[in-house]
Residue, then its C-alpha position, 0 to 999 in steps of 0.5 A: x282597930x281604928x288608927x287615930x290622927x291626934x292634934x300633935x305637939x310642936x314644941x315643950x309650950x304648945x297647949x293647942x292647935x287651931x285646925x285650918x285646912x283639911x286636905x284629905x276627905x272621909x272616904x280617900x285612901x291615905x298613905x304613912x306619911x301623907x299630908x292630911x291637915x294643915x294646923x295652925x300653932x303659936x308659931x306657924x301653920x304646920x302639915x301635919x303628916x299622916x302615921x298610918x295607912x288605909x282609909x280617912x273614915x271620919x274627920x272629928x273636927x272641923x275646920x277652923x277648930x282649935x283643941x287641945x295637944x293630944x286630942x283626936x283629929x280624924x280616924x283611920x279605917x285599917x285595910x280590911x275593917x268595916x266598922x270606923x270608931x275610935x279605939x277603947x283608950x279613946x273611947x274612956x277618955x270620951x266617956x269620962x269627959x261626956x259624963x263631966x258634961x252630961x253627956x249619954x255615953x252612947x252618944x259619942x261613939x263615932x259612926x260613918x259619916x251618913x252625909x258624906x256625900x254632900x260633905x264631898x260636894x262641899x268640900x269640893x267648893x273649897x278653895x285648895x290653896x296654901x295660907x301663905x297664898x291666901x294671904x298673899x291673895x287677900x293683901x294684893x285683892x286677887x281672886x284666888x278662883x281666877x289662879x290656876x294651881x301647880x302645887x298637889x292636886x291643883x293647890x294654889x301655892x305661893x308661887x302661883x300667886x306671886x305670878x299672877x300678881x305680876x301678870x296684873x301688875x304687867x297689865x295695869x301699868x306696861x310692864x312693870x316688875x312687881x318684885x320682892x324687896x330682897x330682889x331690889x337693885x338698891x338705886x344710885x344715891x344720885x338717883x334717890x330722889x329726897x321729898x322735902x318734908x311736909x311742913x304744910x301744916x295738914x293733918x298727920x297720919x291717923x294712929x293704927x292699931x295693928x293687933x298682935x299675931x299669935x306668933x308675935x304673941x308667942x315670941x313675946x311670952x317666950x322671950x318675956x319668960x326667958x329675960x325675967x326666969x333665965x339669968x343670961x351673961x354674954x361672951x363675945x369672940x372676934x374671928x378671922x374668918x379670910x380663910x373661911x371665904x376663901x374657903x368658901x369660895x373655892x367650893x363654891x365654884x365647884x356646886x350648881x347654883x342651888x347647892x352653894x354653901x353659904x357663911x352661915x352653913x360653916x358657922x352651923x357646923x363649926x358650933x356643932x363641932x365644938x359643942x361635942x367638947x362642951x356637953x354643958x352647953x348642949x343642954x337644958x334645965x329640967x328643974x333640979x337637974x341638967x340634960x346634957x342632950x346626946x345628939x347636936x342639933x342645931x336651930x337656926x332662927x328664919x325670918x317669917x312674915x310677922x316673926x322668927x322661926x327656928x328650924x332644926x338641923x339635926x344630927x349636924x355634928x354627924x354630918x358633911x357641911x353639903x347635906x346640912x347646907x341642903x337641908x337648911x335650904x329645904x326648911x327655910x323654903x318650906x318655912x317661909x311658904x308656910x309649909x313648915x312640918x313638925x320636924x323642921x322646927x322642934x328638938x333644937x338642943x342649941x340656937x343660932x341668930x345670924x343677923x349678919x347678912x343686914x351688916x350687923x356688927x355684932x348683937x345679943x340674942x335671947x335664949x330660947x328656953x329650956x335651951x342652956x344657950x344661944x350664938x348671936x353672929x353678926x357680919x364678916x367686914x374688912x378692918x385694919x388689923x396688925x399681923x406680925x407687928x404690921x398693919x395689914x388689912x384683915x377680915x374679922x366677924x364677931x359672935x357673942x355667946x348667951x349662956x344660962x348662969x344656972x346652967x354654965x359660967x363665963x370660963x367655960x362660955x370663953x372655951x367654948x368660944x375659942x374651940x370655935x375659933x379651931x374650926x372657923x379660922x381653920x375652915x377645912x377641918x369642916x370638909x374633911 
């Protein structure tokens, strides 16, 4: 019998998925695991990875098509069948739905695809780029036809778009850098150059309208929900975090480049640590009763062009700070590419928000339902500080705890913040 790719659910809230891009065509063989589509959802555009292989022997929708969870997508020949059609469970549930509409049943079953064929030749014509690169494409008016792709099977990926923009710019202007902001050198204040305001009475600027995306939509349901049905308080806790840099510091002469360990690293591990003593706050609200969840598995908000994502670190209590400092960097890059998969940004049993690398003091998030709570982290400065009776110059960073009322109350939130003081004022717990 066929095996079937269904529209996946990402996330408790997901309802539907619009089918961007298919990446494999009818006929092409098709390993476990696989990339096959490219959806997009509430909160990102998601691979979507093939369960089974053999053969694609029919795409059900096309693209640009939404539909709802659980819906099929494709079908799957398995080695050694001939006949492609969906199995009998599905088969039902298409009947039932036909003879709502007033369909005739012998209607839906699915059959090879008799022009495949010409779909192949058009499918051909089709631009094989990722929708980060398309959009990137589209705002700086490059031709993606005229980008030459190092990504699978020539596919056009960020990076390939961002060099030819700056082959462009290189063109266009003698050289220039065309380069990220995070990139930027800030200039000297004696370099800033101030325009004077322009109070020759001319015409301001015309007001824009700037539809909201479908993530931004998201972000404001959710967290719209969160503050009217989740009755929030705050804990804050200041940490001495010199021997955490230190810390830090030390190990990371000893990694490459592309494996040093960042503050946030320590952070995400501590918190795990510490939520073992404290199951209620590992937990969510299923109605009348809690889910104190077995594993620690720990969302870390990403900045996205036009939002936040959270990917999962899972398991992060179980494992060493190195493979979950590797792992975060994997997720983010693959997030802000636009290759997010399922896995990277849903079963999160715990949220963490670090604003502290834009030298945020301190701040309040907003918890990420069903989830019982959420770690704001703001930065590690330097401060005056009394040790031993002496002032002293001390390096302290601030957290505050959200916590669902419904779920916890401000003693336990307290413990809880000073257990994580046990292992982010005494750093090597982590690394042994």
């Amino acid at each position: 019998m066929s095996d079937v790719i269904k529209m996946p659910k990402l996330g408790f809230d997901m309802a539907e998925g619009t089918l961007v891009h298919w990446l494999k065509k009818e006929g092409e063989p098709v390993e476990r695991g696989e990339i096959v589509a490219e959806i997009e959802t509430d909160k990102a555009t998601v691979e979507v990875e093939s369960g089974y292989a053999g053969t694609i022997c029919r795409l059900l929708v096309d693209e640009g098509t939404t539909l709802p969870v659980g819906k099929p997508i494709a079908i799957i020949l398995k080695p050694g069948e001939e006949v492609c059609e969906l199995p009998v469970d599905e088969l039902e549930e298409s009947a039932r739905e036909a003879a709502k509409k007033g369909v005739p049943q012998e209607e839906i079953k699915v059959v090879p695809a008799e022009k495949q064929a010409q779909q192949q030749a058009e499918d051909d014509e089709l631009l094989r780029a990722s929708p980060l690169a398309k959009r990137m494409a589209r705002d700086f008016g490059l031709d993606l036809r005229e980008v030459a792709g190092s990504g699978p099977r020539g596919r056009v990926v960020k990076k390939d778009v961002r060099a030819a923009i700056e082959r462009r710019k290189d063109e266009e202007e003698g050289g220039e850098e065309v380069d990220a902001p995070r990139k930027q050198k800030k200039p000297a204040a004696s370099a800033v150059k101030m325009p004077l305001p322009d109070w020759g009475g001319g015409e301001p600027p015309a007001d824009k309208e700037v539809p909201l995306t479908k993530l931004r939509g998201a972000i404001g349901r959710r967290m719209a929900e969160s503050k009217q049905q989740v009755p929030h308080f705050y804990v804050a806790h200041e940490y001495d975090v010199e021997k955490l840099l230190s810390v830090r510091k030390e190990l990371n002469a000893l990694l490459p480049a592309e494996q040093k360990l960042s503050v946030n690293d320590f952070v995400v591990k501590a918190t795990a640590l510490a939520l073992r003593q404290f199951p209620n706050l590992n937990a969510s609200l299923d109605e009348d009763k809690v889910i104190q969840h077995g594993q620690v598995n720990i969302g870390v908000a990403v900045a996205v062009e036009g939002g936040l994502l959270t990917v999962v670190s899972r398991d992060t209590d179980r494992k060493p700070l190195r493979l979950i400092s590797s792992e975060l960097k994997t997720m983010v890059e693959r997030t802000r590419d636009g290759k997010v998969r399922p896995d990277d940004i849903e079963g999160s049993t715990f949220s963490i928000s670090n604003l502290g690398m834009f030298e945020v003091s301190e701040f309040s998030a907003i918890i990420n339902p069903p989830e019982a709570a959420i770690l704001a982290v703001g930065t590690a400065r330097q401060q005056p500080v009394v040790k031993d009776g002496e002032l002293a110059v001390g390096t302290r960073m601030k957290m505050v705890i959200s916590v669902d009322h419904r779920i916890s109350d401000g003693v336990e939130a307290a413990q809880f913040m000073q257990a994580l003081a046990d292992y982010i004022e005494e750093p090597l717990r982590l690394v042994v």
